[in-house]
TORKOL-4160 file (C-alpha; in steps of 0.2 Angstrom, whole numbers, padded with zeros to 4 digits, m for minus):
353
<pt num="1" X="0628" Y="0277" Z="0164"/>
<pt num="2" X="0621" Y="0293" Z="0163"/>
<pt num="3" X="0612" Y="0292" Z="0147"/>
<pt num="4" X="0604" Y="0275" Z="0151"/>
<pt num="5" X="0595" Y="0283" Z="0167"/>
<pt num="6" X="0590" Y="0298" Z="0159"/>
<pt num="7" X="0580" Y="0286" Z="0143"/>
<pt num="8" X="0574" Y="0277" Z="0157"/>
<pt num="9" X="0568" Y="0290" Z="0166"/>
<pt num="10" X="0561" Y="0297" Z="0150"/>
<pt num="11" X="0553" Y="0280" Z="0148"/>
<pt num="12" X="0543" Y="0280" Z="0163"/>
<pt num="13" X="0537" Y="0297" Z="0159"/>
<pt num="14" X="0531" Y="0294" Z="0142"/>
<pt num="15" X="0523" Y="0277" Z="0149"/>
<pt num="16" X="0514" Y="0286" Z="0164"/>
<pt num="17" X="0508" Y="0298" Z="0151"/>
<pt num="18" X="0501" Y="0286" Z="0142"/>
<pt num="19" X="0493" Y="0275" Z="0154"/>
<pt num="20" X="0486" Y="0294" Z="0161"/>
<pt num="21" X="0478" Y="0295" Z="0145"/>
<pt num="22" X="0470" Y="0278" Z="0140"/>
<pt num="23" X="0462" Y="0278" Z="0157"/>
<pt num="24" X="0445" Y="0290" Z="0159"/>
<pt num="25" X="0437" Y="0292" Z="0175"/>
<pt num="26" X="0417" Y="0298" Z="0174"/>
<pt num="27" X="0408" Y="0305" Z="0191"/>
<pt num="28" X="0389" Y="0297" Z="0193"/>
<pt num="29" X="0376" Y="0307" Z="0181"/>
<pt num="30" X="0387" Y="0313" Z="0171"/>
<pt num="31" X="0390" Y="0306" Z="0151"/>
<pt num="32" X="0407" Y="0310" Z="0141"/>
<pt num="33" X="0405" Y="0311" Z="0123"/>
<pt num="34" X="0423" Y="0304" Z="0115"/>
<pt num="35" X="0428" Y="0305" Z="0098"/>
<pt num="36" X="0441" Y="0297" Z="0087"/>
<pt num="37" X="0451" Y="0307" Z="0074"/>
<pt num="38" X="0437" Y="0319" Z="0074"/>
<pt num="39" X="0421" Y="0306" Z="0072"/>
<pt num="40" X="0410" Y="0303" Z="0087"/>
<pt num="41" X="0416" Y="0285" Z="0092"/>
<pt num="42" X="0405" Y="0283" Z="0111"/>
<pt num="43" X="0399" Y="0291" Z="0126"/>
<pt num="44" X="0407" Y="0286" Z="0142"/>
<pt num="45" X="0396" Y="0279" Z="0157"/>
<pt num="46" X="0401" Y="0281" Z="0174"/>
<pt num="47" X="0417" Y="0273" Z="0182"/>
<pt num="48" X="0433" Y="0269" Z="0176"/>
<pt num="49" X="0432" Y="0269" Z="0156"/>
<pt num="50" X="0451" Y="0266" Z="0146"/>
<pt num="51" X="0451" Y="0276" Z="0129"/>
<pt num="52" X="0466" Y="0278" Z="0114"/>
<pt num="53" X="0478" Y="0288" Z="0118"/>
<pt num="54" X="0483" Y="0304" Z="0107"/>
<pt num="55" X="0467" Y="0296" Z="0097"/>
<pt num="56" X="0451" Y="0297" Z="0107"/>
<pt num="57" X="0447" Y="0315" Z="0114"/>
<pt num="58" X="0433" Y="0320" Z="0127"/>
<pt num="59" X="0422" Y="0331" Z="0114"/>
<pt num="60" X="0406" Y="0336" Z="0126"/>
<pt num="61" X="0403" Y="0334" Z="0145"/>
<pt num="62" X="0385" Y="0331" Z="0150"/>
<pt num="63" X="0375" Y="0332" Z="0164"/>
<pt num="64" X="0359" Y="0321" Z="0164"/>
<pt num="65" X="0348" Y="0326" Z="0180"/>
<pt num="66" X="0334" Y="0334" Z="0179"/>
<pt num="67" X="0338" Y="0353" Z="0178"/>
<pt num="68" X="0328" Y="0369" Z="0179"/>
<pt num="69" X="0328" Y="0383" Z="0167"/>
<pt num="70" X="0321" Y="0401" Z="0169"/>
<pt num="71" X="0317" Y="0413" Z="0156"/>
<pt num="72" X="0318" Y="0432" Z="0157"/>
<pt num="73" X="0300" Y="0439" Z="0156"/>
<pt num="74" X="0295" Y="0441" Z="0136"/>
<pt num="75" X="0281" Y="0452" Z="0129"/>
<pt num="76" X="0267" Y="0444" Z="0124"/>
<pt num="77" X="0250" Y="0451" Z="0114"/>
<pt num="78" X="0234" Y="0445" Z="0119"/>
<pt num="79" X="0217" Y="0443" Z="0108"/>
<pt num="80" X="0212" Y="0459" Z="0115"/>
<pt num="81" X="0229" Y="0468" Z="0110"/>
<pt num="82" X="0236" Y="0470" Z="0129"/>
<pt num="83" X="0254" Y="0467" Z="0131"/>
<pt num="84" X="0258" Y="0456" Z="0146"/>
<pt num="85" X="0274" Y="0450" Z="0151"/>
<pt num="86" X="0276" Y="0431" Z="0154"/>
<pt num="87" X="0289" Y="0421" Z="0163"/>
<pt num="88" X="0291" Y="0402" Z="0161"/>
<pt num="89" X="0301" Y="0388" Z="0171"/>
<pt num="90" X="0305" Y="0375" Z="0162"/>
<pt num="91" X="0311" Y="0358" Z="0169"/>
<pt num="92" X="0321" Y="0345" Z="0158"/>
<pt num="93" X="0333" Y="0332" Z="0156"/>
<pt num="94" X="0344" Y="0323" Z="0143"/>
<pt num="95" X="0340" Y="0308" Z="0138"/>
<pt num="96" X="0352" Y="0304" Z="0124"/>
<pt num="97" X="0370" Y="0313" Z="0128"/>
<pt num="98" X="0375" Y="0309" Z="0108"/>
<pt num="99" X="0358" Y="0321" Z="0101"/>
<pt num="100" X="0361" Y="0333" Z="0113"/>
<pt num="101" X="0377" Y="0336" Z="0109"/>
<pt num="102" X="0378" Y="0333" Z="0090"/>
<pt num="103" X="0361" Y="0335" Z="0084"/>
<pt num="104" X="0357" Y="0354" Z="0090"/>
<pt num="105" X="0370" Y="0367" Z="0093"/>
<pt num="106" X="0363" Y="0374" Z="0110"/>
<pt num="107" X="0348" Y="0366" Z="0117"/>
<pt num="108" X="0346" Y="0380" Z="0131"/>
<pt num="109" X="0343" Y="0393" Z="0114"/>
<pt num="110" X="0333" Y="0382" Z="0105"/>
<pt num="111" X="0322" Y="0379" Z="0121"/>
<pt num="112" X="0319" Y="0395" Z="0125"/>
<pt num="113" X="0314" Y="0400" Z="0109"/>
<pt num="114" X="0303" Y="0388" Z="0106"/>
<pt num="115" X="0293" Y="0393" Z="0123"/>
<pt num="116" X="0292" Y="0409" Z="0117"/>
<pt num="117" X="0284" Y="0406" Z="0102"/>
<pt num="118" X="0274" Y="0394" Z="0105"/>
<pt num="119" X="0266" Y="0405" Z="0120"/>
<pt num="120" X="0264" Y="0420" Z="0107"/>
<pt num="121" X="0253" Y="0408" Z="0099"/>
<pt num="122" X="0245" Y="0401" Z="0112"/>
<pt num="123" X="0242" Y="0419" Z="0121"/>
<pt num="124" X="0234" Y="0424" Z="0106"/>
<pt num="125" X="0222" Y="0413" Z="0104"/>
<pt num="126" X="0215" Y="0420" Z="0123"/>
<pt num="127" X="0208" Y="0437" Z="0129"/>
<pt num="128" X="0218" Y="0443" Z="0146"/>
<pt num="129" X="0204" Y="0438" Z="0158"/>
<pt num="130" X="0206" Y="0419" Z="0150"/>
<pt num="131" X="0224" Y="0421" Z="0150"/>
<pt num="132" X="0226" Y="0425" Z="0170"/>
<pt num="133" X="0215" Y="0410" Z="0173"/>
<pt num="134" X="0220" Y="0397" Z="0161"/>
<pt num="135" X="0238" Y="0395" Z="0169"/>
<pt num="136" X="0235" Y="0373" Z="0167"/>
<pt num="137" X="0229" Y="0374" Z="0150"/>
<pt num="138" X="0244" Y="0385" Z="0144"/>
<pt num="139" X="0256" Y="0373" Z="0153"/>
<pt num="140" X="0249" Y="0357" Z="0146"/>
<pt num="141" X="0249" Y="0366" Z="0127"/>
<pt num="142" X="0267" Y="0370" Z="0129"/>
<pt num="143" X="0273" Y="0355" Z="0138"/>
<pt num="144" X="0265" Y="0344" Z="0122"/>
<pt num="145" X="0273" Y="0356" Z="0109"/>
<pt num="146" X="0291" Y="0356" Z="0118"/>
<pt num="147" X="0290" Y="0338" Z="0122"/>
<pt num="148" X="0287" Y="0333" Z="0104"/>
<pt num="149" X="0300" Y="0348" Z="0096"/>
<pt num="150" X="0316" Y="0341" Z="0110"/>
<pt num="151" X="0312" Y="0325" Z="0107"/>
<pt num="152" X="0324" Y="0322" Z="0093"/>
<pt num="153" X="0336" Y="0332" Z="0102"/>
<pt num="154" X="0338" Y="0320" Z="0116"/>
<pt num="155" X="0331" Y="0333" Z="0128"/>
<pt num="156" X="0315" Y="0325" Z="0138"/>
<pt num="157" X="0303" Y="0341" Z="0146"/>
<pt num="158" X="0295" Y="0336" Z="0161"/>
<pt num="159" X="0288" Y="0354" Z="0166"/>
<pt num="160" X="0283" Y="0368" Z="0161"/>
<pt num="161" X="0276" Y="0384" Z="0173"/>
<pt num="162" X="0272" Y="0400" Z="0172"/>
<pt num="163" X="0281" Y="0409" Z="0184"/>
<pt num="164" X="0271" Y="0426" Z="0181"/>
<pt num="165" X="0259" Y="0436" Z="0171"/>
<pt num="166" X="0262" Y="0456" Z="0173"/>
<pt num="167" X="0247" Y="0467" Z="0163"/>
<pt num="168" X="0250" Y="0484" Z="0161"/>
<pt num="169" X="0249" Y="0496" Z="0175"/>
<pt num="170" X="0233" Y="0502" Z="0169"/>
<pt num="171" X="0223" Y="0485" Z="0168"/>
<pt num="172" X="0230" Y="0482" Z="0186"/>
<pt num="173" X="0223" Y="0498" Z="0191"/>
<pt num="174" X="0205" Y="0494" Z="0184"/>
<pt num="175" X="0208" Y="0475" Z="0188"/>
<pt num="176" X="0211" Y="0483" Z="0207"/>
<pt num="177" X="0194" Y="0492" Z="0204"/>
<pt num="178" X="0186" Y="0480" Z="0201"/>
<pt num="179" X="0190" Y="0468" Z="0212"/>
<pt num="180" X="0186" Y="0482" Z="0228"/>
<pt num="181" X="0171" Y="0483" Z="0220"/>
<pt num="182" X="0167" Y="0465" Z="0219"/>
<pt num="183" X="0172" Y="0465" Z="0239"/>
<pt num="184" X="0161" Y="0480" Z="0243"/>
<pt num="185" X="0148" Y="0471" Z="0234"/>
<pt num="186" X="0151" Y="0456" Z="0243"/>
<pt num="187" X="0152" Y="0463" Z="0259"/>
<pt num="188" X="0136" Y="0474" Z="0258"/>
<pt num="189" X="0127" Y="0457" Z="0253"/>
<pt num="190" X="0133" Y="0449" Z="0267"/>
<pt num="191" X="0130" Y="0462" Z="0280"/>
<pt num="192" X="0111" Y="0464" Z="0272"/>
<pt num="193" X="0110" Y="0445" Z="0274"/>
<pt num="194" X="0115" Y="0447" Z="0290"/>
<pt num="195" X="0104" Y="0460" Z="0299"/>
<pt num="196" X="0090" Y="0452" Z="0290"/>
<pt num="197" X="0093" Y="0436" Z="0298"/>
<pt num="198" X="0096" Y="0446" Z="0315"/>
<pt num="199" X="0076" Y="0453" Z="0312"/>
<pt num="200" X="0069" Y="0437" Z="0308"/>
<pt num="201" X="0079" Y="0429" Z="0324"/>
<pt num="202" X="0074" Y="0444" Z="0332"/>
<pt num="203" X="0055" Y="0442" Z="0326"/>
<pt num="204" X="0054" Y="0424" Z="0331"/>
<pt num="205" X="0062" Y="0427" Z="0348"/>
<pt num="206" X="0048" Y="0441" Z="0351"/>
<pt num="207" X="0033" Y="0430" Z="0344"/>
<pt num="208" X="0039" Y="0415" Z="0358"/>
<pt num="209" X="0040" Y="0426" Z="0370"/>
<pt num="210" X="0023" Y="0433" Z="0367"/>
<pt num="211" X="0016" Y="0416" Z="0365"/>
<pt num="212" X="0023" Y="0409" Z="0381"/>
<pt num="213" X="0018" Y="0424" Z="0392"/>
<pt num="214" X="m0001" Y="0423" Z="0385"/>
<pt num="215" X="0001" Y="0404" Z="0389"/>
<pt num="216" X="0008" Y="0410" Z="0407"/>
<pt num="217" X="m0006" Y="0421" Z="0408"/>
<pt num="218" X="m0018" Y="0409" Z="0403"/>
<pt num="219" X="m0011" Y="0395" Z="0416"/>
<pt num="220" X="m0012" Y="0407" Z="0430"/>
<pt num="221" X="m0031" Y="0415" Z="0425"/>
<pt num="222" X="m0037" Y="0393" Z="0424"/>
<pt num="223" X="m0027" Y="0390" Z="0440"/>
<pt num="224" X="m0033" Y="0406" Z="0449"/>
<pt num="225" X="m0052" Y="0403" Z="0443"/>
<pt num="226" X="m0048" Y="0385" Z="0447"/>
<pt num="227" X="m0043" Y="0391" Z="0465"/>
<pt num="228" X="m0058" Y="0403" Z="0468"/>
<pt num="229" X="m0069" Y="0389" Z="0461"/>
<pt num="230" X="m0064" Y="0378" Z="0473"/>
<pt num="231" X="m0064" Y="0391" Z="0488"/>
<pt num="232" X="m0083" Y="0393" Z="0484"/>
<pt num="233" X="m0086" Y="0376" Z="0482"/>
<pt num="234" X="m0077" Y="0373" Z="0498"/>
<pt num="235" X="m0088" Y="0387" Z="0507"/>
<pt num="236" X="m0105" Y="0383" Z="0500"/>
<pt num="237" X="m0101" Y="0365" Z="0507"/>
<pt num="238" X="m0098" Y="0372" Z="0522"/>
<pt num="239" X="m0115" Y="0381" Z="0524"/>
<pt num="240" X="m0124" Y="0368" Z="0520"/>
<pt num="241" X="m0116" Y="0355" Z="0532"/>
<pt num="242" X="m0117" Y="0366" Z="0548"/>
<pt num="243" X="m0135" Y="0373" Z="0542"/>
<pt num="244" X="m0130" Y="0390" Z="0543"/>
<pt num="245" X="m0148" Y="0401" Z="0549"/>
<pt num="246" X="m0153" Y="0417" Z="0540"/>
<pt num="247" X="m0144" Y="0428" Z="0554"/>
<pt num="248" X="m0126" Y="0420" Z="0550"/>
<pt num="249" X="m0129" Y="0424" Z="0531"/>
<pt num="250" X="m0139" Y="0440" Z="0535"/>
<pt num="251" X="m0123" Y="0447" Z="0547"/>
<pt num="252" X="m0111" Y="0441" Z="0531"/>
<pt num="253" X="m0120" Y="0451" Z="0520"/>
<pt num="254" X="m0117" Y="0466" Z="0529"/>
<pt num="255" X="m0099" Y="0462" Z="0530"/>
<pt num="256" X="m0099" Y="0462" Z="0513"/>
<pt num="257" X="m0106" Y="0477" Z="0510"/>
<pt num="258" X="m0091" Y="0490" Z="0515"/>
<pt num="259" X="m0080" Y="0483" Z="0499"/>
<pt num="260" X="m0090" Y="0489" Z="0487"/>
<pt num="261" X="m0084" Y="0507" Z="0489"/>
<pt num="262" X="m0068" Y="0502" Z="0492"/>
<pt num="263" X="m0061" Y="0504" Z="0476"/>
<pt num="264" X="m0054" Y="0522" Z="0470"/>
<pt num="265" X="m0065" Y="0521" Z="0454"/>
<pt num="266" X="m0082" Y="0519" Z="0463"/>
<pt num="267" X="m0090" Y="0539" Z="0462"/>
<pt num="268" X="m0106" Y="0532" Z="0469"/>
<pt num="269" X="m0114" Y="0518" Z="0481"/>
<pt num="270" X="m0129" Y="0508" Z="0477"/>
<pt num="271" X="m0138" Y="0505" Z="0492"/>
<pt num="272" X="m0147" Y="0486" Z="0490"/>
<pt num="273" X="m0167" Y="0484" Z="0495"/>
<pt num="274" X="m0162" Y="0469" Z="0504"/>
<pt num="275" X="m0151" Y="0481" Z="0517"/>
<pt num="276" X="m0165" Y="0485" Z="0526"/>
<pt num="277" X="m0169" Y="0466" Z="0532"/>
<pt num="278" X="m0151" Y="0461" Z="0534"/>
<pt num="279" X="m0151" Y="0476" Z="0547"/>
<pt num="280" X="m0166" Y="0469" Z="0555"/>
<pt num="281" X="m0160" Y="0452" Z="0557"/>
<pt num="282" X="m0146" Y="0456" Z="0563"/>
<pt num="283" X="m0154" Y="0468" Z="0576"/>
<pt num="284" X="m0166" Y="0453" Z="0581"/>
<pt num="285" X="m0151" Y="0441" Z="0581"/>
<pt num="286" X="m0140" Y="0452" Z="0595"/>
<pt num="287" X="m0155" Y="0454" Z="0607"/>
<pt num="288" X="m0162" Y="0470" Z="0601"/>
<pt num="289" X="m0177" Y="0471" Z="0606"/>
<pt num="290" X="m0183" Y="0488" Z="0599"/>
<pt num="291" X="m0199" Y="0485" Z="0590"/>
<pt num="292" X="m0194" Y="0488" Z="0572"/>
<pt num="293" X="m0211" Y="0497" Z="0559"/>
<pt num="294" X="m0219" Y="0484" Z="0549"/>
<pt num="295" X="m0214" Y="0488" Z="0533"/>
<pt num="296" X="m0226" Y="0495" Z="0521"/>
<pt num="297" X="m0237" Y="0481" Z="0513"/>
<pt num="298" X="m0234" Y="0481" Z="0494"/>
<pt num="299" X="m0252" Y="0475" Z="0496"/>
<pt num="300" X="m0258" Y="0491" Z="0502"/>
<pt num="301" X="m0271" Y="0503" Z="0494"/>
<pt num="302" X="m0264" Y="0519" Z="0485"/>
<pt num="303" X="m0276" Y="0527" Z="0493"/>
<pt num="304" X="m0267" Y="0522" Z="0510"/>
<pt num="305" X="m0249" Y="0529" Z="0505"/>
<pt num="306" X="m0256" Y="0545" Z="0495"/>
<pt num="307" X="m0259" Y="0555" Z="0510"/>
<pt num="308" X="m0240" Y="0553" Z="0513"/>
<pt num="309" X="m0236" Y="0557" Z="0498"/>
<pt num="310" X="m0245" Y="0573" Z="0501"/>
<pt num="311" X="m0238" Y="0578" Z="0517"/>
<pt num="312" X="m0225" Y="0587" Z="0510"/>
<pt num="313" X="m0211" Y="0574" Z="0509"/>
<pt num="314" X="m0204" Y="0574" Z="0489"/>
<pt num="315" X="m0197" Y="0555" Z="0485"/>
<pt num="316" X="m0180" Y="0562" Z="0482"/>
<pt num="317" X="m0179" Y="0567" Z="0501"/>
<pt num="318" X="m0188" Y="0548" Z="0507"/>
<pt num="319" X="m0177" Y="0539" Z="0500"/>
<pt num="320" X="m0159" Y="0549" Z="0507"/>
<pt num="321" X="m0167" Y="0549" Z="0521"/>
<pt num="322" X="m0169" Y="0529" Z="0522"/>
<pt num="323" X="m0152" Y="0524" Z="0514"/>
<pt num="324" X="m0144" Y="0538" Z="0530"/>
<pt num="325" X="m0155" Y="0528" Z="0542"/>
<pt num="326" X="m0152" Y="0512" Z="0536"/>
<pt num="327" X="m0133" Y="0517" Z="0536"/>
<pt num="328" X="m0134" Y="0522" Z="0552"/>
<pt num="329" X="m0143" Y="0504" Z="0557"/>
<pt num="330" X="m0129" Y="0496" Z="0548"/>
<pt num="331" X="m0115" Y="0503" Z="0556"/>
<pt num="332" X="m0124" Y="0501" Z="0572"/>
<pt num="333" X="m0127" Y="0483" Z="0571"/>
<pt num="334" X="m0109" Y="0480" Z="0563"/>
<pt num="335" X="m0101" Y="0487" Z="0579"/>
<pt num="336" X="m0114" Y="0478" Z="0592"/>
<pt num="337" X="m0110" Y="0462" Z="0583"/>
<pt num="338" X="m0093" Y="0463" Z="0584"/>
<pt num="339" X="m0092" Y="0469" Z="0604"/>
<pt num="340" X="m0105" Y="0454" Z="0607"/>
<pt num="341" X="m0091" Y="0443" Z="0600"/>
<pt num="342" X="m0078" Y="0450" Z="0609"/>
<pt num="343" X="m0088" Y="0448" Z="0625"/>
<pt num="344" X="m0089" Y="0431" Z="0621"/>
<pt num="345" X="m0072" Y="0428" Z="0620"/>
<pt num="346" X="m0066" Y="0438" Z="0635"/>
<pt num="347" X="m0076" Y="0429" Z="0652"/>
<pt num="348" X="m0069" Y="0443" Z="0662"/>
<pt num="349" X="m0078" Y="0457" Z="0654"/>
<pt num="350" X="m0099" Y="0455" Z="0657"/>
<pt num="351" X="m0110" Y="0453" Z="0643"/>
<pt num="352" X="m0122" Y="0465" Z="0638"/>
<pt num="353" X="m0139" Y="0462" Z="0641"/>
């Protein structure tokens, strides 16, 4: 009994093995290239796939998303002989598990080489400034020559980036330079634009402000000769409707007369030749009955005022003496006029004769 259960055991071992062996499990994405006796016989799709024992082999495992690659920075001549290092990212995925695998020996190699060639030639074609801004131009150009170049390999490139362009320290150092320098520049032109704005803001403002105070200057001057126009109108109306008599006009006169020196300009006061008859209307008009001289006739003979003359008296001294006198008959009447009208107003106090 013994040596029928160990062949059956043995049995059951070789047929699990074999049964292990014909059957091939492959995860989602992923591509297994088989090969029969040494040939390339198929690639496996996902799921359960059942292969020849001891016949078929699993040669390549492939992956078949979209994977990233990065290059270590390479040294690149420009057209104006500067050494730059660049650095490229490179996007891809394989299309055709079978050319991958059999038609190049190491895709990742054969990429990264070709970038690097291809941007030795394209970098040298371009001076540095054209280089550091040209960064879409240079991506396209190496996406079209790696597109074409992977294409038999089964390898699709989506993407290609330049990570980074390092110039020499030096050209750093001056592109620094000149960068501060266009900031500076920049900055002066803006701050020059600015205060000129400010002056011509400030201009403006100071030319409305002058305008509209000569216009308020000019509003008040028509309004105040509008007002003193009126006042005049208003008093000459009033004259004429109450029918004023020479003695009202004559006694305003003189009330007039003490603000003409009232100004502290005024060295001198001009006496008018009407002050003599405004006096003596006034005197006539308050009851003073002084006789008053005639006044010297204009009509009279020289021969009449020459004996005057001749008296002794100079004309300088005729003449202060009359403006003292009529002064003095000014002031007089002035102060009699106002106590008559304050005896008028007061019945208890008894009016002059």
């Amino acid at each position: 009994m013994e040596p029928v259960v160990i062949s059956i055991v043995v049995a059951a071992i070789v047929i699990v093995f074999l049964v292990a062996s014909t059957v091939r499990i492959v995860p989602q994405a992923r591509r297994y290239n088989i090969e029969r006796f040494g040939r390339y016989r198929r690639t496996l799709q996902p799921g359960l796939n059942l292969v020849l024992p001891m016949a078929d082999r699993i040669n390549t495992k492939l992956d078949v998303r979209e994977q990233v690659y990065s290059s270590d920075p390479r040294p690149v001549i420009t057209e104006d002989n500067l050494v730059v290092n660049i650095d490229t990212v490179l996007y891809y995925q394989i299309t055709d598990p079978r050319a991958a695998a059999y038609e190049v020996a190491d895709y990742l190699q054969a990429i990264d080489q070709l970038t690097v060639t291809t941007l030795r030639n394209v970098i040298g074609s371009m001076d540095l400034e054209e280089t550091l801004t040209s960064r879409e131009e240079i991506n396209s150009r190496l996406r079209a020559v790696l597109d074409d170049a992977t294409g038999k390999w089964g390898i699709r490139v989506n993407r290609v980036e330049i990570k980074a362009i390092d110039p020499p320290h030096t050209i750093k150092e001056a592109m620094e330079k000149q960068m501060r320098a266009e900031r500076d520049k920049r900055a002066a032109i803006l701050h020059a634009e600015g205060e000129r704005q400010a002056k011509i803001l400030t201009a403006e403002g100071t030319k409305q402000k002058d305008i509209l105070e000569a216009q308020g200057a000019q509003q008040a001057m028509i309004l105040r000769a509008d007002g003193e126009a009126k006042a005049v109108e208003l008093v000459f109306q009033a004259v004429h409707r109450n029918n004023a008599d020479p003695k009202v006009l004559a006694y305003k006169y003189l009330e007039t007369l003490p603000h003409l020196a009232s100004s502290d300009n005024n060295t001198f006061w001009v006496i008018p030749g009407e002050l003599t008859e405004a006096v003596r209307t006034v005197t006539r008009a308050f009851g003073d009955g002084a006789p008053t001289a005639p006044a010297p006739s204009a009509e009279a003979p020289d021969e009449a005022r020459s004996p005057e003359l001749e008296a002794g008296s100079s004309v300088l001294r005729d003449a202060a003496a009359a403006a003292d006198e009529a002064e003095k008959q000014a002031a007089a009447a002035v102060s009699d006029a106002k106590a008559e009208a304050e005896a008028a107003q007061s019945p208890q106090v008894p009016r002059r004769a």
